[in-house]
N, C-alpha and C positions, 0 to 999 in steps of 0.2 A: 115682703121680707122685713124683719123685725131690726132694730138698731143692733144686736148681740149679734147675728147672723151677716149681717154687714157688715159691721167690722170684723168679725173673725175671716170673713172672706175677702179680706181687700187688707189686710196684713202682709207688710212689707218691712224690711229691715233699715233701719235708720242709721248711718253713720258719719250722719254729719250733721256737729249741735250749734246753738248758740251757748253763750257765755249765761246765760238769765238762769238762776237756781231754782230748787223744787223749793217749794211753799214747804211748810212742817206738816201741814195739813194733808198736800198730795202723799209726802212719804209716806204719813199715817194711813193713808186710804190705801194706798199701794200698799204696803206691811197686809197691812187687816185684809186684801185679798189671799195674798199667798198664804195667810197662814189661817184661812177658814177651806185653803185646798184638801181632797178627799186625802187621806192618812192610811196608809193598813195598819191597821187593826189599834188605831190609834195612837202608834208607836213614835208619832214624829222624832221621827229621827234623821232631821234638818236644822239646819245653823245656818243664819246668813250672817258674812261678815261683810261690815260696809265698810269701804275706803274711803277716811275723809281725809287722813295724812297724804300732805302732797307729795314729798317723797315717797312715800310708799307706795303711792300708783304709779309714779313713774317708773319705780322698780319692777311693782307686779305687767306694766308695761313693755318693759324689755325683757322681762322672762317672757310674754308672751304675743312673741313675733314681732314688737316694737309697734304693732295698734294704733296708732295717735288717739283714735276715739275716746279710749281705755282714760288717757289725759283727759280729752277735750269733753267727755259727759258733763254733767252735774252731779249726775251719781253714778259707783259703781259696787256693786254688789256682789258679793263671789256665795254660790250655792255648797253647802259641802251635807254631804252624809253623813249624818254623826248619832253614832251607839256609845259615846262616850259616856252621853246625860245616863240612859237607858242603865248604860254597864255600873255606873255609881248607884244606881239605886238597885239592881239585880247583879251582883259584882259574880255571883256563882254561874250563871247563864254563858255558858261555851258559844261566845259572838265569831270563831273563827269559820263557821259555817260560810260557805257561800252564798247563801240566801240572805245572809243580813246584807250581805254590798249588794244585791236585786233589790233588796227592800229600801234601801237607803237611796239607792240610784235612782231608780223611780219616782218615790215621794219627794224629791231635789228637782227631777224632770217638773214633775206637775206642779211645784209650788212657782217656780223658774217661768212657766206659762201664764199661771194665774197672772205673778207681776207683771209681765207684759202687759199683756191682753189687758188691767186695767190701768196700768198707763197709758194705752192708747186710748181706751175709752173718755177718757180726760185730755185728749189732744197733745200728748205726749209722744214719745218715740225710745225707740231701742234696739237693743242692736246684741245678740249673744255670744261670747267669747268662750269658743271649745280650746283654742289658745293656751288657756293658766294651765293645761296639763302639760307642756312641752317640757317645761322644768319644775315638775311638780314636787320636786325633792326640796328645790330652794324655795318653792313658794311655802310650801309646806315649815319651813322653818321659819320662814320672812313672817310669816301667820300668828304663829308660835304654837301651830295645830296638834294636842296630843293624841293618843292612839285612839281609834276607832272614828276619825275624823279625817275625811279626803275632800279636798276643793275638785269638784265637778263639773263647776262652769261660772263665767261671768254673766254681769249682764248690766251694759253700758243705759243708761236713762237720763231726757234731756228733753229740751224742747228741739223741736227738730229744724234746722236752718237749711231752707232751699224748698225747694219742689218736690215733692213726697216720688220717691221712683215707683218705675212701671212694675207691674204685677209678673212677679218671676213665674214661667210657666211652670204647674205641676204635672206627674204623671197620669194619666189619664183613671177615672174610676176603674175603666176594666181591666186595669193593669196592676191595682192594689185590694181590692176587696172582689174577693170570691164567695159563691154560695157552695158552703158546705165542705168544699178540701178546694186544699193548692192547688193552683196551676202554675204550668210553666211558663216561662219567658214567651211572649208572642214579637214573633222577629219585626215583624213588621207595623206592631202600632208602637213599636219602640223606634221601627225608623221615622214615621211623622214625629212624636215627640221629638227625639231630636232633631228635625229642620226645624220643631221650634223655636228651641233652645238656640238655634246658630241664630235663627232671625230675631229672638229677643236679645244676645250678646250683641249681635250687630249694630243693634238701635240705642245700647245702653251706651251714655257716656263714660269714658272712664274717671272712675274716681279714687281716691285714698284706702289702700297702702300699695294698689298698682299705679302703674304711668304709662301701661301701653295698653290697648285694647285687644283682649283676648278672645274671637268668633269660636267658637268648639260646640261638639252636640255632647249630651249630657253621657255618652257613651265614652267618651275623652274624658272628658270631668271626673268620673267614676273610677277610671282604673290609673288618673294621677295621684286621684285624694287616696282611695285603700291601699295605695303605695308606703305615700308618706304619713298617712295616719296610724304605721306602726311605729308602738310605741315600745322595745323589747325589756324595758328597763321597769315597763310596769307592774309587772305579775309582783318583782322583788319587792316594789314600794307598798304595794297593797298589803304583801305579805309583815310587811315593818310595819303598817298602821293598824294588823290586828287583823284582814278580811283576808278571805277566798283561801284559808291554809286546808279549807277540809270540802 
C-alpha cells in the first residue's frame, strides 16, 4: 500500500486541538491543494472564507451548535458556492437554474476534501462542520455573503492533541457499489454493520460536545440525524441567495 492509500484509509475526525498555530507555509500548501481540486468545467465557483477574528468564530460558533472545536482549531475555514465572481463577469447568464447550486455544491465538497486529506498528510488534523447551516441566514450576514454565495460547510484544522481515535466502521462494499444498477437494502448485512457500530460506540470514549456515552447501531443514528437534518427554512434562503428558483 502506497502512503496516499494509507492515509485516505486510516482518516479519522479530529476534534480535539492543541493551542500551536499552522506555519504560513502549511496554510499555503493546504490552500494550493484545494484549489488545484478537479473544477466543472472550470467554473470555480468556490470561495473560502477563513476565520481569524476572534469574535467572529465565536459567533460562527454558537450559530453553530456551540462546537468548542470551531474556538479551539488554529484554523477555521467555511467553504461557500459562489457564482457571484462568475455572474460579474457573465452578468446576462440566468444562475437561478438548479444546476448552478449542484455545481457549486459539489466543487465546495471536493475542494473541502482535498484540504483535509492534505492536512493530514502533514500530520495535521480536522474535523467538518455541516453545523454553520443551522442559522445560515445569520451566518450569511455575520459573512457579509452577497447573492449567489452560501456557506456549505466548515472545516476546523489543528495539530491534533491526544490519541488519534479508532477507525469509525464504514458500510460494507457490498452494500455501496453495485455492478451495473441498484440494488436494494440487504436486511441482514445491514444487521452486522450495526452490531458494529454498537461495538465501536461502546469502546469510544466520550468526548466534546457530548457528556454521556451513546451505544446505538447505525440504524438509530440514521432516522435521528434525517429527522433533525431538516432544515424547512432552506428552500426560501437559497431562493434569497439567487439558487434553485428554476
Amino acid at each position: 500500500m502506497n502512503n496516499t492509500l494509507e492515509l485516505l484509509h486510516n482518516h479519522t475526525s479530529i476534534r480535539s486541538f492543541t493551542d500551536q498555530p499552522l506555519t504560513e507555509e502549511q496554510r499555503e500548501a493546504i490552500f494550493k491543494a484545494a484549489s488545484q481540486t478537479s473544477s466543472f468545467s472550470l467554473l470555480q465557483a468556490v470561495s473560502i472564507i477563513r476565520i481569524t477574528d476572534r469574535d467572529l468564530r465565536k459567533k460562527v460558533m454558537q450559530l453553530s451548535a456551540n462546537q468548542p472545536y470551531i474556538e479551539e482549531a488554529a484554523e477555521f475555514w467555511i467553504f461557500c458556492a459562489d457564482f457571484n465572481r462568475n455572474h460579474q463577469i457573465a452578468p446576462d447568464v440566468d444562475l437561478e437554474h438548479i444546476e448552478f447550486l449542484l455545481i457549486g455544491s459539489f466543487d465546495a465538497a471536493l475542494m473541502a476534501q482535498n484540504a483535509l486529506t492534505a492536512a493530514e498528510s502533514m500530520g495535521l488534523g480536522g474535523v467538518y462542520i455541516g453545523a454553520i447551516r443551522l442559522n445560515i441566514t445569520e451566518l450569511t450576514e455575520a459573512l457579509n455573503l452577497p447573492e449567489y454565495v452560501i456557506p456549505l460547510v466548515g472545516l476546523c484544522l489543528g495539530h491534533p492533541n491526544g490519541k488519534k481515535p479508532g477507525l469509525k466502521p464504514r458500510l460494507p462494499q457490498s452494500m455501496v457499489m453495485f455492478d451495473n444498477q441498484y440494488r436494494p437494502l440487504d436486511e441482514e448485512k445491514l444487521a452486522v454493520y450495526d452490531q458494529q457500530m454498537r461495538e465501536y460506540y461502546q469502546d469510544r470514549p466520550v468526548s466534546a460536545p457530548f457528556t454521556v456515552k451513546r451505544v446505538r447501531g447505525w440504524k438509530d443514528h440514521i432516522e435521528e440525524h434525517l429527522e433533525r437534518s431538516k432544515q424547512p427554512f432552506m428552500l426560501e434562503y437559497l431562493n434569497k441567495q439567487g439558487y434553485a428558483k428554476k
